[in-house]
C-alpha positions as CSV (number, residue, x, y, z in Angstrom):
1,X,-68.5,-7.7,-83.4
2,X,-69.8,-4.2,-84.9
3,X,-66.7,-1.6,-85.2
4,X,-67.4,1.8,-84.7
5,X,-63.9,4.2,-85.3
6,X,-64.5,7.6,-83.8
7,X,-62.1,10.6,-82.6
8,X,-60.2,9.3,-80.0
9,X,-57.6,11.4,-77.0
10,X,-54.6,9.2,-76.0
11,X,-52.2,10.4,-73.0
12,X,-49.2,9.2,-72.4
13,X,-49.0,9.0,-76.6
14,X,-45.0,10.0,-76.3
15,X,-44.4,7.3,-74.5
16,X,-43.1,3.7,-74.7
17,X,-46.2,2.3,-76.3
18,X,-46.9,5.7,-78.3
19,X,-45.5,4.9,-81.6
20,X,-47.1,1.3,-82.2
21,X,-50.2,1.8,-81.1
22,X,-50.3,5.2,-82.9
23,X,-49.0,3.2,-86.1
24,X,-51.9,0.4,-86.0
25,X,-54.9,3.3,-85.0
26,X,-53.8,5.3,-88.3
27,X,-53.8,1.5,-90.1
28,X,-57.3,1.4,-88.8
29,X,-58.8,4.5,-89.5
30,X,-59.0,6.5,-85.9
31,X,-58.3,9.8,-86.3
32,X,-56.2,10.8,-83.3
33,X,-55.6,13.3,-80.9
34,X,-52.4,13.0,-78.5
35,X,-52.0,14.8,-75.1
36,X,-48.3,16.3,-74.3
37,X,-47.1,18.2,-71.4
38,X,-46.5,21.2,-72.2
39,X,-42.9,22.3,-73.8
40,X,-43.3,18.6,-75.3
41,X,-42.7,17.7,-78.9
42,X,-45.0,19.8,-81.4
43,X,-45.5,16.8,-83.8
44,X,-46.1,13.1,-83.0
45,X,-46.9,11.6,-86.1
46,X,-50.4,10.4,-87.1
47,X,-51.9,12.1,-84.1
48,X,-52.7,15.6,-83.4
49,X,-51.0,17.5,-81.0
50,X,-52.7,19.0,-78.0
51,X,-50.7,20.2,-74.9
52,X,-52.2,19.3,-71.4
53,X,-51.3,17.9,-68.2
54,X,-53.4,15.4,-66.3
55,X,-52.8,16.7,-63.2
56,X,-54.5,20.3,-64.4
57,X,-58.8,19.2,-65.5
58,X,-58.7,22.9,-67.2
59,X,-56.0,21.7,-69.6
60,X,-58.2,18.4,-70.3
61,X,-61.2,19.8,-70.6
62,X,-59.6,21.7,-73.8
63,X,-58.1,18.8,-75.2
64,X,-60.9,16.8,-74.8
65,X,-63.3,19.2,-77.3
66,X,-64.8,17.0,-80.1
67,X,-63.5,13.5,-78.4
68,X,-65.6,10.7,-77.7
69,X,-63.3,8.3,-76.7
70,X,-60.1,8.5,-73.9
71,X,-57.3,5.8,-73.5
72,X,-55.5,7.2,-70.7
73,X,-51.9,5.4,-70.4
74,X,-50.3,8.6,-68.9
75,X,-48.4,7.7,-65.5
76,X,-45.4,7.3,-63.5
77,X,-44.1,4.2,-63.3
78,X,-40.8,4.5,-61.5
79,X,-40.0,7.4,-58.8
80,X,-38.0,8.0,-55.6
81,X,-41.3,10.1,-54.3
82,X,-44.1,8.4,-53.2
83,X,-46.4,11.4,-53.9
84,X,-46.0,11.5,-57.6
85,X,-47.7,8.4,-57.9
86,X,-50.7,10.1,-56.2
87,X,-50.7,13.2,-57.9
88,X,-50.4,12.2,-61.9
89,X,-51.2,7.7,-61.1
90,X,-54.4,8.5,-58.8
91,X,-55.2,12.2,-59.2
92,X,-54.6,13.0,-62.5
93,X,-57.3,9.8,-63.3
94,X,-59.5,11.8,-61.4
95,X,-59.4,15.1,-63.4
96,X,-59.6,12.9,-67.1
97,X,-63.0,11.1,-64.7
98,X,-64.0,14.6,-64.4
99,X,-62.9,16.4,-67.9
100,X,-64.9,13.6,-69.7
101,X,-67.7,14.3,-67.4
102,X,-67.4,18.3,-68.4
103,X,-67.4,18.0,-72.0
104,X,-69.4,14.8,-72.4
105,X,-66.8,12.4,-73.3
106,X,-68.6,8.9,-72.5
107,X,-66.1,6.3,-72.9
108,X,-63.0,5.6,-70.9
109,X,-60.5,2.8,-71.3
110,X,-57.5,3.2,-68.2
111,X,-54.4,1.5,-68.6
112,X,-53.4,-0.2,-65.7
113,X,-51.1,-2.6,-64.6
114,X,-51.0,-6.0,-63.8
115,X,-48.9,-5.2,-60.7
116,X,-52.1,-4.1,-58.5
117,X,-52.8,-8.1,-58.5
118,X,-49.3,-8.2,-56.3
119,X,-49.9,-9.7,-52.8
120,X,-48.0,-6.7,-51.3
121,X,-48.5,-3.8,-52.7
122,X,-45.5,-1.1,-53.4
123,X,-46.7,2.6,-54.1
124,X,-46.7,2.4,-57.7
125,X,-49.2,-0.9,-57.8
126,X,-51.2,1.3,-54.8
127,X,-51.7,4.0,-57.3
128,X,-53.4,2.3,-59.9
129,X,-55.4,0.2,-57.7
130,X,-56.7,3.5,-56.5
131,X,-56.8,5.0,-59.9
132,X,-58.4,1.7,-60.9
133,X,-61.4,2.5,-58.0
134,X,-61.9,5.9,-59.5
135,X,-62.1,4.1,-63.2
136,X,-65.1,2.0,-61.3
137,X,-67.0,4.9,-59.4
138,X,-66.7,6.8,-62.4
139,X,-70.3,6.7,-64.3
140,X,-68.3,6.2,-67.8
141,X,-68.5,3.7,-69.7
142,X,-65.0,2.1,-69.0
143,X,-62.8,-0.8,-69.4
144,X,-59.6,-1.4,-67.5
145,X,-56.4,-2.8,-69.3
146,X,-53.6,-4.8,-67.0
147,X,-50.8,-5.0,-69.1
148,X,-47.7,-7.4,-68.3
149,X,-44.0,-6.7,-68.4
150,X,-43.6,-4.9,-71.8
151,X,-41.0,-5.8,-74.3
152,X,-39.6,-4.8,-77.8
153,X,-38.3,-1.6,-78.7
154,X,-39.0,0.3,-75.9
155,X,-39.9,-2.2,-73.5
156,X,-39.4,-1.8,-69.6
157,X,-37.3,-1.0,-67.4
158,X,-37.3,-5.3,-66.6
159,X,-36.6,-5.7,-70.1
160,X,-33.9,-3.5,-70.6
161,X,-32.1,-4.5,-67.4
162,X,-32.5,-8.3,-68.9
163,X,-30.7,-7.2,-72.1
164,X,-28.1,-5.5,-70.1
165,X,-27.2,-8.6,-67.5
166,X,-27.6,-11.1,-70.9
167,X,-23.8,-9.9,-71.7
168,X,-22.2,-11.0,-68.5
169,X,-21.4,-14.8,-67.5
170,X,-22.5,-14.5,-64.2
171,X,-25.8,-12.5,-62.9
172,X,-27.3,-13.1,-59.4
173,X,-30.8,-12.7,-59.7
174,X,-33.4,-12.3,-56.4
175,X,-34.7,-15.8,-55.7
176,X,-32.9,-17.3,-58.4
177,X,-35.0,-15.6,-61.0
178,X,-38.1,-18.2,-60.3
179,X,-40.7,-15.3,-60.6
180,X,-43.1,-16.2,-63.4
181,X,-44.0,-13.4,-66.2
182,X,-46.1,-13.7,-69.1
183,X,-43.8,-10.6,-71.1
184,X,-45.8,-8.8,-73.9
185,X,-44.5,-7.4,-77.5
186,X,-44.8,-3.9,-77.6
187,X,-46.6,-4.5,-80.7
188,X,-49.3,-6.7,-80.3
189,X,-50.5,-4.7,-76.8
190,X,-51.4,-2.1,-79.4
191,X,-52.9,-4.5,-82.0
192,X,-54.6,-5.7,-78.3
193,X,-55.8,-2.2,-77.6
194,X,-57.1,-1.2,-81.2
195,X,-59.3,-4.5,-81.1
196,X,-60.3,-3.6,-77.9
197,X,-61.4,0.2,-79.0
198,X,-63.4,-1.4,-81.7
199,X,-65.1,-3.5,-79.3
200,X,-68.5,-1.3,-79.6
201,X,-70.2,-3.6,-77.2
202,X,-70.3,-6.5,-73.8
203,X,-66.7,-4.8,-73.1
204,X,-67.9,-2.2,-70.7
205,X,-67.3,-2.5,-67.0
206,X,-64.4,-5.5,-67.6
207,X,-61.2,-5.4,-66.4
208,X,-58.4,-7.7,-69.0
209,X,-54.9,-8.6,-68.7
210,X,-53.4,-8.5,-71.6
211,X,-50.0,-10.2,-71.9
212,X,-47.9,-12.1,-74.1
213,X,-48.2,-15.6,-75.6
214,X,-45.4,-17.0,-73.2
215,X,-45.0,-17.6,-69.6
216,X,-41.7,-18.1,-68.5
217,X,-39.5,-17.8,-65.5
218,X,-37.2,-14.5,-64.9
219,X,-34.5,-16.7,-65.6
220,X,-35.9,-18.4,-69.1
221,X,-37.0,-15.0,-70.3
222,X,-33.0,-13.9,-69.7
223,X,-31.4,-17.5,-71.3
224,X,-34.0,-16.6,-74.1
225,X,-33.0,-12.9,-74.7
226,X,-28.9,-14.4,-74.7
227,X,-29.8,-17.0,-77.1
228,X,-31.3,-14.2,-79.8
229,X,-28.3,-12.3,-79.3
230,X,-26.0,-14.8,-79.7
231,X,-24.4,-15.1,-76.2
232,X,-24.0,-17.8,-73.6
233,X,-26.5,-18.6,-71.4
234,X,-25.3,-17.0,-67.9
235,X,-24.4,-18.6,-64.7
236,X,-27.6,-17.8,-62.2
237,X,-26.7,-17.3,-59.0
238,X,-29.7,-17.3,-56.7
239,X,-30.3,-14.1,-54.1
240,X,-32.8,-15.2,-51.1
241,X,-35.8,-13.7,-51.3
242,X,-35.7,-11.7,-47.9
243,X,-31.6,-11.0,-48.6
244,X,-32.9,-9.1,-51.8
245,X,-35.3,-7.2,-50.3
246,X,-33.2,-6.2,-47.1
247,X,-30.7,-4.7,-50.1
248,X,-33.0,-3.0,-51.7
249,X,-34.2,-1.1,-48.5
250,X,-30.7,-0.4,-47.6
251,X,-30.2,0.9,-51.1
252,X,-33.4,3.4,-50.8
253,X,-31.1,5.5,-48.4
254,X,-29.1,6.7,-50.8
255,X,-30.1,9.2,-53.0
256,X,-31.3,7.5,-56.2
257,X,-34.1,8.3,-59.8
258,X,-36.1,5.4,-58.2
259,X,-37.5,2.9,-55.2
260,X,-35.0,0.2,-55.7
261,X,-38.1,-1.4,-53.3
262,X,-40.6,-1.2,-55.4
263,X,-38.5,-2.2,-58.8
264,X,-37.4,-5.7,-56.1
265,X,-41.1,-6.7,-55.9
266,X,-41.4,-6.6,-60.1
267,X,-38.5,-9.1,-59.8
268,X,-39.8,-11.0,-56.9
269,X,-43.4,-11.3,-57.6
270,X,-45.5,-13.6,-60.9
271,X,-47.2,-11.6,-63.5
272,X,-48.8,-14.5,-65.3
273,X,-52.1,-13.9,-65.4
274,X,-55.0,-15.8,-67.2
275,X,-56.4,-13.9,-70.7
276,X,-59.3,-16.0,-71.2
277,X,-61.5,-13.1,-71.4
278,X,-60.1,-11.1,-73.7
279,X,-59.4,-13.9,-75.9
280,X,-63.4,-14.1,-75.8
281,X,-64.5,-10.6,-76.1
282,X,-62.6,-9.4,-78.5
283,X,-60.3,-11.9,-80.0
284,X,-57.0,-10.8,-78.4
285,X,-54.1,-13.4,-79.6
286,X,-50.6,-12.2,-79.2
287,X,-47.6,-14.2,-81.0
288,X,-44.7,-16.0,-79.5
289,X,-41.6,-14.3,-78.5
290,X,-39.5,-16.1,-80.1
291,X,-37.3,-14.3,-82.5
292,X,-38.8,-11.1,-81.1
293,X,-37.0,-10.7,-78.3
């Protein structure tokens, strides 16, 4: 596989993955330029700061000058208002679409999520399918990444909820925890997106999942996460399916940061999808969880 390292915009840079993946495309030799909202911080380190916001092109058209490459992982994940999801999830991929367009940036790789595989699907997995569509229409040459539920330093909101509930003996959990997750190291879904990046060639127009190396139940992944910190395993108790989902409607009256909805279905619905593909095309290979947790 030829490697080809060119100047390269991230978005979303300041957030959960920023710091990794920044770590391994300095290792590798990108030279990189970070998009911030503005009144952000003034230094990320190994990336250039430029200030920008996806949901204004004009700002992106002037931080894409000189770029070549965009990995777009700027979004909102969790939200009380359904129209955020549209504005920075589904139109802001628009305007980077159209920025790159403007100033001749030819490759795009979007980071998605593997929730837009969900049978039903909840504003936030909506969004990036639509996003996703845009990514498709676009004339780029793109690739689309699906990552699972993220852990590690930083991981998601899943994962830091599992670290919380791993101190109590008893947790009730929707459907008994039974919902089946392939959870990826912060880590190697960078080293996964550097290899992809130097991927100069039969990786356009693909769409990969990229997870970790273990599948495991809601409930193993919390015994697991107890067992590295030295804790009992907890007592499950199971929540019905339909009772969980009834609660978390009644909860969305109430004023609250996020749709307690939408956050149910991530606990409700499998995320174990199949990396064949990117195992093929450009050697993806994440490491156990074990000890990492």
């Amino acid at each position: 596989m030829d490697v080809i390292k060119r100047n390269i915009l991230v978005t979303g840079a300041g957030g959960t993955l920023g710091a990794a993946l920044l770590s391994q495309m300095n290792a590798r030799g990108w030279s990189v330029r970070a998009l911030v909202l503005p009144g952000g911080p003034t230094q990320i380190p190994g990336a250039e700061v430029v200030f920008g916001d996806v949901r204004s092109q004009e700002s992106l058209e002037k931080a894409l000058e000189g770029v070549e490459t965009v990995l777009h992982m700027a979004g909102v994940i969790l939200s009380p208002d359904p129209q955020i999801y549209q504005d920075v999830n589904v139109f802001g991929t628009r305007n980077i679409i159209n920025a790159c367009k403007v100033t001749g940036v030819a490759r795009l790789i979007f980071v998605s999520s593997v929730s837009v595989d969900y049978a039903t699907k909840n504003a936030y997995s909506q969004s990036k399918a639509d996003a996703e569509e845009f990514v498709r229409q676009s004339g780029l040459c793109w690739t689309i990444v699906r990552p699972t539920l993220l852990v590690g330093p930083g991981g998601g909101a899943e994962y830091k909820l599992f670290g919380l509930l791993s101190g109590f003996p008893l947790v009730v959990l929707p459907a008994g925890g039974r919902a089946k997750k392939r959870p990826v190291h912060v880590d190697d879904l960078a080293v996964g997106l550097c290899q992809l990046l130097e991927c100069s060639g039969g990786c356009e127009e693909r769409v990969y999942s990229l997870g970790g190396a273990d599948s495991l139940t809601l409930r193993e992944m919390l015994s697991e996460i107890a067992r590295e910190k030295g804790l009992r395993n907890p007592c499950v108790l199971s929540l019905p399916a339909p009772l969980a989902k009834m609660t978390a409607r009644l909860l969305d009256v109430f004023p609250h940061r996020f749709s307690y909805s939408q956050a149910m279905q991530g606990l409700l619905n499998d995320a174990n999808p199949p990396m064949d593909s990117a195992q093929r095309d450009f050697s993806y290979a994440p490491q156990s969880l074990k000890g990492r947790w």
